[in-house]
VOFI-27495 format. One line per 3 residues: number of its first residue (from 1); their letters; for each residue x, y, z of N, C-alpha, C, CB. Coordinates in steps of 0.001 Angstrom, whole numbers, padded with zeros to 6 digits, m for minus. Glycine has a CB too. Example, Ala and Ser with C-alpha at 12.3 -4.5 7.8 and 13.67 -1.06 7.14 Angstrom:
2
1	as	013190:m005690:007800:012300:m004500:007800:013200:m003300:007800:011308:m004473:009046  012850:m002250:007080:013670:m001060:007140:012900:000030:007870:014084:m000598:005725
end
This chain:
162
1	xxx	000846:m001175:000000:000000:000000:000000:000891:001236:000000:m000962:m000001:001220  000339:002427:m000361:001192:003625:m000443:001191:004298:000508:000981:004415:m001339  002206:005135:001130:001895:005940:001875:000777:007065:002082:002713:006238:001864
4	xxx	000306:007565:000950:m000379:008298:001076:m001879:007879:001132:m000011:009029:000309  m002097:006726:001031:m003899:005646:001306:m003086:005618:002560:m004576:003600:000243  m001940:005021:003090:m002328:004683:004699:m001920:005883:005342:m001517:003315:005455
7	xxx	m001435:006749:005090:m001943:008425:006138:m003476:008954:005742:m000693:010146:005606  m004172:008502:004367:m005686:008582:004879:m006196:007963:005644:m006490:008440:004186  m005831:006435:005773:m006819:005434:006976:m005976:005739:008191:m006913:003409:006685
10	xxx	m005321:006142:008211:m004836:006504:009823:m004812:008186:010316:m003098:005915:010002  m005836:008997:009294:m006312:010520:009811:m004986:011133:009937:m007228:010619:011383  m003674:010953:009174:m002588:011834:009417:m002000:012202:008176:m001600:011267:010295
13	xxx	m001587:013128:008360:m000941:013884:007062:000048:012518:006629:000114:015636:007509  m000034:012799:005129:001510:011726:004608:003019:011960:004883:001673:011697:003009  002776:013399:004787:004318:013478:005834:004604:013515:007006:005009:014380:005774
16	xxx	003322:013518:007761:003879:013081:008983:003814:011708:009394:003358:013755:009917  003196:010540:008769:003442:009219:008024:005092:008632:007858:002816:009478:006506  005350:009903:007284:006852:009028:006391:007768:009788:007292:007273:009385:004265
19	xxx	007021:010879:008059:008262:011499:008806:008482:010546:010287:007899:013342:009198  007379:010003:011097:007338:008579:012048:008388:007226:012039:005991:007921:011689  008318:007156:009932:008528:005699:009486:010205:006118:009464:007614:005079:007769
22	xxx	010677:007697:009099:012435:008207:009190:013139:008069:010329:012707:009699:008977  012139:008362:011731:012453:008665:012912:012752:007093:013350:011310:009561:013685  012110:005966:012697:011942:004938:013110:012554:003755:011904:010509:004964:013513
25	xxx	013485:004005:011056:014210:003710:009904:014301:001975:009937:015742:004555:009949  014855:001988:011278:015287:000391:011522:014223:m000576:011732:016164:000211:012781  012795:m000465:011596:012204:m001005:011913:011356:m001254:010608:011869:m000570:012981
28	xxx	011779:m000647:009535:011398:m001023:008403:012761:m001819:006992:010662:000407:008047  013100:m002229:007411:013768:m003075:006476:013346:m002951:004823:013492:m004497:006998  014072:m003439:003668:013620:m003592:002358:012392:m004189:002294:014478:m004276:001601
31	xxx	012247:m005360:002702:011017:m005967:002605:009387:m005402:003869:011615:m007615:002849  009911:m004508:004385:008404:m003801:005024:007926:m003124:004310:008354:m002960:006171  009201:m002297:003614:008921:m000750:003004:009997:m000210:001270:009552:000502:004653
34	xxx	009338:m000162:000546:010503:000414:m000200:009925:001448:m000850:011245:m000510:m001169  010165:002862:m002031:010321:003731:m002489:010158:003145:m003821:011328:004376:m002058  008799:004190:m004390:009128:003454:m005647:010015:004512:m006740:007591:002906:m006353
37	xxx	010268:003852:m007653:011529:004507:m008609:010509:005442:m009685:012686:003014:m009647  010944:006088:m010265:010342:007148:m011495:009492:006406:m012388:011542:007855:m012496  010171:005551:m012923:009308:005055:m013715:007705:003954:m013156:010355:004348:m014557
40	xxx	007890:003608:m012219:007132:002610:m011344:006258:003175:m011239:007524:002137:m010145  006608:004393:m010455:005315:005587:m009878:004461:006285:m011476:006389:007380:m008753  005477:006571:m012785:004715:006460:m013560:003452:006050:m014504:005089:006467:m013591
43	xxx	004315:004658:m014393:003182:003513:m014418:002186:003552:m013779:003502:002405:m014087  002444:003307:m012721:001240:004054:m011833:000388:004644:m011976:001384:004701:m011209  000664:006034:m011873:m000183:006767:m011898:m000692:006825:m013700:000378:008033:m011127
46	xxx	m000276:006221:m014781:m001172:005908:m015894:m002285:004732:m015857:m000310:005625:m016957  m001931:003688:m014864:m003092:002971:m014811:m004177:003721:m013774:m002708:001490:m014381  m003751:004668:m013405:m005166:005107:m012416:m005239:006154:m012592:m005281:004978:m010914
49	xxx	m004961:007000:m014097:m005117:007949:m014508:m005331:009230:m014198:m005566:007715:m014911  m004470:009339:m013223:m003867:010854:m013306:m003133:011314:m013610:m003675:011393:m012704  m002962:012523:m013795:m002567:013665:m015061:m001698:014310:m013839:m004101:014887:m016010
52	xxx	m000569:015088:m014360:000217:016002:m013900:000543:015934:m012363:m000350:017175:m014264  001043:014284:m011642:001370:013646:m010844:002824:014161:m010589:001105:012376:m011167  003466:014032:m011436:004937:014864:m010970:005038:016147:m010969:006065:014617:m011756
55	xxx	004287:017104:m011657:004145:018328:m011852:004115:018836:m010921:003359:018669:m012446  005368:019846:m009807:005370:019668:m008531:004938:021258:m008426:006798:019029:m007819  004465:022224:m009862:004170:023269:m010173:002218:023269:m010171:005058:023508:m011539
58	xxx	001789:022496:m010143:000524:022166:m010317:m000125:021580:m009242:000421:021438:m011305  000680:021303:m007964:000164:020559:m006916:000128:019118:m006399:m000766:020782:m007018  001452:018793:m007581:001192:017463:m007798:002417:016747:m006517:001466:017056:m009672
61	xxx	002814:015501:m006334:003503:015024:m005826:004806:014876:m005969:003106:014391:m005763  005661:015648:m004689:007098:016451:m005029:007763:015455:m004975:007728:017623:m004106  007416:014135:m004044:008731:013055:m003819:007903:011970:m004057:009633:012954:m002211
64	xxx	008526:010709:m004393:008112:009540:m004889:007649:008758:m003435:009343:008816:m005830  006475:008023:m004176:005843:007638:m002399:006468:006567:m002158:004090:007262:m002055  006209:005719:m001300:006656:004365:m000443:005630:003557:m000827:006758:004444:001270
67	xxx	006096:002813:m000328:005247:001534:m000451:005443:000084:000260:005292:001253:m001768  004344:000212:001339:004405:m000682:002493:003995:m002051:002315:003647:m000180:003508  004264:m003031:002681:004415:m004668:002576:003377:m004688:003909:006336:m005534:002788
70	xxx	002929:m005922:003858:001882:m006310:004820:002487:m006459:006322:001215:m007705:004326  003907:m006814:006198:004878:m006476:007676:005128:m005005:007701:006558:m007281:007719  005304:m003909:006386:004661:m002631:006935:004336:m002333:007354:004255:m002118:006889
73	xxx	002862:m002126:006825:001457:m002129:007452:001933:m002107:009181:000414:m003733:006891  001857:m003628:009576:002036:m003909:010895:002748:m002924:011912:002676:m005044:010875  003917:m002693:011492:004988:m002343:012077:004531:m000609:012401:006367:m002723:011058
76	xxx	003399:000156:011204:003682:001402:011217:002432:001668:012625:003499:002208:009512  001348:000502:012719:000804:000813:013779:001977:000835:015588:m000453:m000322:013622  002909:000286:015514:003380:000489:016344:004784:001956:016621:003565:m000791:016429
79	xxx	004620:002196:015708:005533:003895:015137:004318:004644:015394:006205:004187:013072  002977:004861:014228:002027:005279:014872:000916:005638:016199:001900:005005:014447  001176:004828:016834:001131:004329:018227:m000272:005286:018106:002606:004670:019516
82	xxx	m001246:005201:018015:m002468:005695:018001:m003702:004758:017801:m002429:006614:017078  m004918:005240:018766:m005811:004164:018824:m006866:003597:017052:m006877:004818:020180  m006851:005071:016259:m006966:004593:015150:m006002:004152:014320:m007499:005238:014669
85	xxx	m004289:004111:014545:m003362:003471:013899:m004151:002052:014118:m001794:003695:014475  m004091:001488:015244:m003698:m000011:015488:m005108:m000444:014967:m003230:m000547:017240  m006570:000016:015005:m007717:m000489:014757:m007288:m000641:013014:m009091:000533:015332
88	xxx	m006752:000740:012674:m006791:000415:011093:m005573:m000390:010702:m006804:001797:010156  m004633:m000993:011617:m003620:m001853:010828:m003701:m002952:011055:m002381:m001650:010945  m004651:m003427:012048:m005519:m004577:012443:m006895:m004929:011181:m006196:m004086:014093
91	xxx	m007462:m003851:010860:m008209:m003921:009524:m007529:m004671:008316:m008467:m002500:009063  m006493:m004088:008024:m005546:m003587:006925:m004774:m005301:006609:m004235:m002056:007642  m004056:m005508:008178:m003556:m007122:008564:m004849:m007803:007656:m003581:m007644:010689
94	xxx	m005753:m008143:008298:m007090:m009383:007944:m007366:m009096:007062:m008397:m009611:008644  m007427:m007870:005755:m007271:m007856:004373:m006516:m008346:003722:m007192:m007035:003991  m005281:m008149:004379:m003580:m009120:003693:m003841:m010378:003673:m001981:m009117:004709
97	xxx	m004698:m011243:005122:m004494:m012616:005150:m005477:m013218:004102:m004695:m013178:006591  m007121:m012308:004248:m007838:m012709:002951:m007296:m013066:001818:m008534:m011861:002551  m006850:m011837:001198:m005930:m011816:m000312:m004484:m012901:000129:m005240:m009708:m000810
100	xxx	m004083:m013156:000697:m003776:m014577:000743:m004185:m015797:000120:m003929:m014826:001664  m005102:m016008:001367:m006090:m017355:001430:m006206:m017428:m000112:m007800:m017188:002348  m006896:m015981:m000857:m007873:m016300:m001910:m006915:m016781:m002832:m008822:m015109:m002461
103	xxx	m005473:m015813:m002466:m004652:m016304:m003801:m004349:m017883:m003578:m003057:m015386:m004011  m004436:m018027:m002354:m003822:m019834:m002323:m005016:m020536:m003050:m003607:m020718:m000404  m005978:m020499:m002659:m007038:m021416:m003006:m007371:m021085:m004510:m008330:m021253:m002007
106	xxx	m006889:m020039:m005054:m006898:m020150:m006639:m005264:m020744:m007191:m007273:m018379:m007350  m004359:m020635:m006363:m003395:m021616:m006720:m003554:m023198:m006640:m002385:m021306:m005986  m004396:m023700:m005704:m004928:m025048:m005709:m005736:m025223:m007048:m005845:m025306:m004408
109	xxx	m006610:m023963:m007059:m007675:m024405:m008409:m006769:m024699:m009681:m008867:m022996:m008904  m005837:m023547:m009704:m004837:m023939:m010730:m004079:m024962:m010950:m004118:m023281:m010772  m003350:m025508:m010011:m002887:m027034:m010307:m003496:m027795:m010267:m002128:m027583:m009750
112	xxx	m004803:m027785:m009552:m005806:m029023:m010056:m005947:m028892:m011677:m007507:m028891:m009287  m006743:m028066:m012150:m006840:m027500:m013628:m005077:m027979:m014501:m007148:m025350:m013442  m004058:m028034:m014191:m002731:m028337:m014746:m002892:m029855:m014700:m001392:m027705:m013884
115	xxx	m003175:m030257:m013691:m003662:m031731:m013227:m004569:m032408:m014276:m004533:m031659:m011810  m005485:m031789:m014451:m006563:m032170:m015520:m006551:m031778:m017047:m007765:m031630:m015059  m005502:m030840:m016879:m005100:m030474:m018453:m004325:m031557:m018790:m004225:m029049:m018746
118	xxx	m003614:m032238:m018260:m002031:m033021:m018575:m002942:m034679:m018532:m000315:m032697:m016832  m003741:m035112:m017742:m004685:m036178:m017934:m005274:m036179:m018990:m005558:m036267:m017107  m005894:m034960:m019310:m006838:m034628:m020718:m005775:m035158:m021905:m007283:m032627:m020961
121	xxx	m004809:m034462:m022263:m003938:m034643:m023146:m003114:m035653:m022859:m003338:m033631:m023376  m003443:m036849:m022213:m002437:m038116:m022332:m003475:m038952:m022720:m001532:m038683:m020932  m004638:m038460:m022244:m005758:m039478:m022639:m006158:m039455:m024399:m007227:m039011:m021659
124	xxx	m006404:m038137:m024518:m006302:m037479:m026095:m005151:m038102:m027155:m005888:m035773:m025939  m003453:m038205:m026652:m002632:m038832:m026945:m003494:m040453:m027217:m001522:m038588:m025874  m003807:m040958:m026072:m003892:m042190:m026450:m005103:m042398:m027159:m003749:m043009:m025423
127	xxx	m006295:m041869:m027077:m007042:m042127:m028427:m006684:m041776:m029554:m008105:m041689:m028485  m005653:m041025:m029952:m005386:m040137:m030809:m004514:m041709:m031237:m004700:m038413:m030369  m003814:m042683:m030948:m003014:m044071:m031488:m003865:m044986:m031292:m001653:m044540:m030785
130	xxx	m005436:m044911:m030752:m006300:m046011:m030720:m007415:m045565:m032320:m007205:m046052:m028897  m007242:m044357:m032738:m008190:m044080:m033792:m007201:m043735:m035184:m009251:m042734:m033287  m005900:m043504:m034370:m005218:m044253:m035997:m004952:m045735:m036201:m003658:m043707:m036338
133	xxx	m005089:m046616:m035096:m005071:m047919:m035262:m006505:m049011:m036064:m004790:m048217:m033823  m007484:m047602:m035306:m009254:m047876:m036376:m008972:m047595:m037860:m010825:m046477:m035937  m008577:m045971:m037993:m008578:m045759:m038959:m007715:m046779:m039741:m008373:m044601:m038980
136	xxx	m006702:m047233:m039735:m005670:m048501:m040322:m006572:m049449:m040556:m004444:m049156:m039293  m007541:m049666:m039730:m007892:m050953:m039641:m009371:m051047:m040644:m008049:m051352:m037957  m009955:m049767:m040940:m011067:m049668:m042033:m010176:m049319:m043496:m012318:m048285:m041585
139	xxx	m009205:m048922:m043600:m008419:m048497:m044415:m008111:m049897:m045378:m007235:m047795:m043640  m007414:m050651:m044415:m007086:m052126:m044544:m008558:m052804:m045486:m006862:m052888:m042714  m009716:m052982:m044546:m011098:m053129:m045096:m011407:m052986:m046450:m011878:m052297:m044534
142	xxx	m011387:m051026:m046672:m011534:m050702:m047899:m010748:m050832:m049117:m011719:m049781:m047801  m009391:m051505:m049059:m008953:m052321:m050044:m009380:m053596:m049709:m007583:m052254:m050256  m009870:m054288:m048927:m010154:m055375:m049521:m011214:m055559:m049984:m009971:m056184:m048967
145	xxx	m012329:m055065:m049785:m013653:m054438:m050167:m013373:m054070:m051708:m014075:m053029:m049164  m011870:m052988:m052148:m012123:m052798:m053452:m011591:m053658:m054344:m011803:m051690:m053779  m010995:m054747:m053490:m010164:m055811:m054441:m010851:m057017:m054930:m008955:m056380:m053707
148	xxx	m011992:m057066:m054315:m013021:m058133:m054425:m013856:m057234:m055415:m013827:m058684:m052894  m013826:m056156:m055564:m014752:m055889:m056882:m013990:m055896:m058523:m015429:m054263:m056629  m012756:m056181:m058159:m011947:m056826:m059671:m012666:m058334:m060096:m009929:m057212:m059318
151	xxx	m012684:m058649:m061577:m013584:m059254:m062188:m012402:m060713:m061200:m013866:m058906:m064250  m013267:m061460:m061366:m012594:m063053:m060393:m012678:m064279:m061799:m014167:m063799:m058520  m011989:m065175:m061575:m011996:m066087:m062250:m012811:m067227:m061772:m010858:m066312:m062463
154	xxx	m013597:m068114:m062845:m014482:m068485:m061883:m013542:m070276:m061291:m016369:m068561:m062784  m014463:m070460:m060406:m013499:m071726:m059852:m014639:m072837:m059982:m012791:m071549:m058001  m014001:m074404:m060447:m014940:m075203:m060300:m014421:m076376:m061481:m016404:m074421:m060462
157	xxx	m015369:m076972:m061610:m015244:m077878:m063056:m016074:m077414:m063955:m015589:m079409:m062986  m015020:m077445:m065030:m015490:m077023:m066396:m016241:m078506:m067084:m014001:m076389:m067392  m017396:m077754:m067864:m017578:m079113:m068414:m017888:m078842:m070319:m019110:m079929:m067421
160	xxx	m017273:m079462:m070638:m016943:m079085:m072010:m017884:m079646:m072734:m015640:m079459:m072496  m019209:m078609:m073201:m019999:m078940:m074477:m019966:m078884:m075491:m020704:m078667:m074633  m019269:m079986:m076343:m019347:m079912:m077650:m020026:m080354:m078674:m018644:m080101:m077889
end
């Protein structure tokens, strides 16, 4: 999450957010917290379409925001130390574990589905050498079917009328 959504759910300015998380440096490691780079924050802000985001002449955002990890999150209610910090990073936590769960249980759906793709196509494989073994085997048929319609000689005793 960005700094500036979690200084809205926690009623505090964003710099005084990131100014808590400076005072308190060591308690955010790479993986709580990192900064995103120019282009990242670009991206960004084109998928959620706003306009004149760096434009620091227009009102826009002078420094590149942060961006907190779900051990973030955690950690800033205890920097924050406020009774709506901890309610909203207690919120914020049981959203993380949801989007978890959900992603696991669509990772199960998915290897089941890999599971049943790879059965599908061995089974497919093997009809696929049981219906060229048919097809061979009517193939076979239809020459002999067309070889019996060549004129035949007849078989038997001849009996000679003269």
């Amino acid at each position: 999450m960005l700094d500036k959504d979690l200084a809205e759910m926690y009623s505090v300015e964003t710099r005084v957010l990131n100014q808590a998380v400076k005072r308190n440096a060591k308690r955010f490691p790479d993986d709580f917290m990192f900064q995103l780079t120019d282009r990242e924050f670009r991206d960004l802000m084109s998928q959620i379409v706003i306009s004149n985001s760096l434009d620091t002449q227009r009102g826009g955002t002078r420094k590149l925001p942060f961006a907190f990890t779900e051990q973030g999150v955690a950690m800033l209610s205890t920097v924050l130390n406020s009774k709506i910090a901890i309610d909203v990073s207690i919120q914020i936590i049981r959203v993380f574990t949801r989007m978890r769960e959900t992603l696991l249980s669509h990772k199960d759906i998915l290897l089941k589905l890999e599971r049943l793709e790879k059965t599908t196509l061995n089974q497919d494989q093997q009809l696929g050498k049981q219906r060229d073994e048919i097809r061979a085997i009517f193939e076979a048929l239809k020459q002999l079917l067309n070889t019996s319609k060549l004129p035949r000689r007849k078989i038997g005793f001849k009996i000679n009328s003269k």
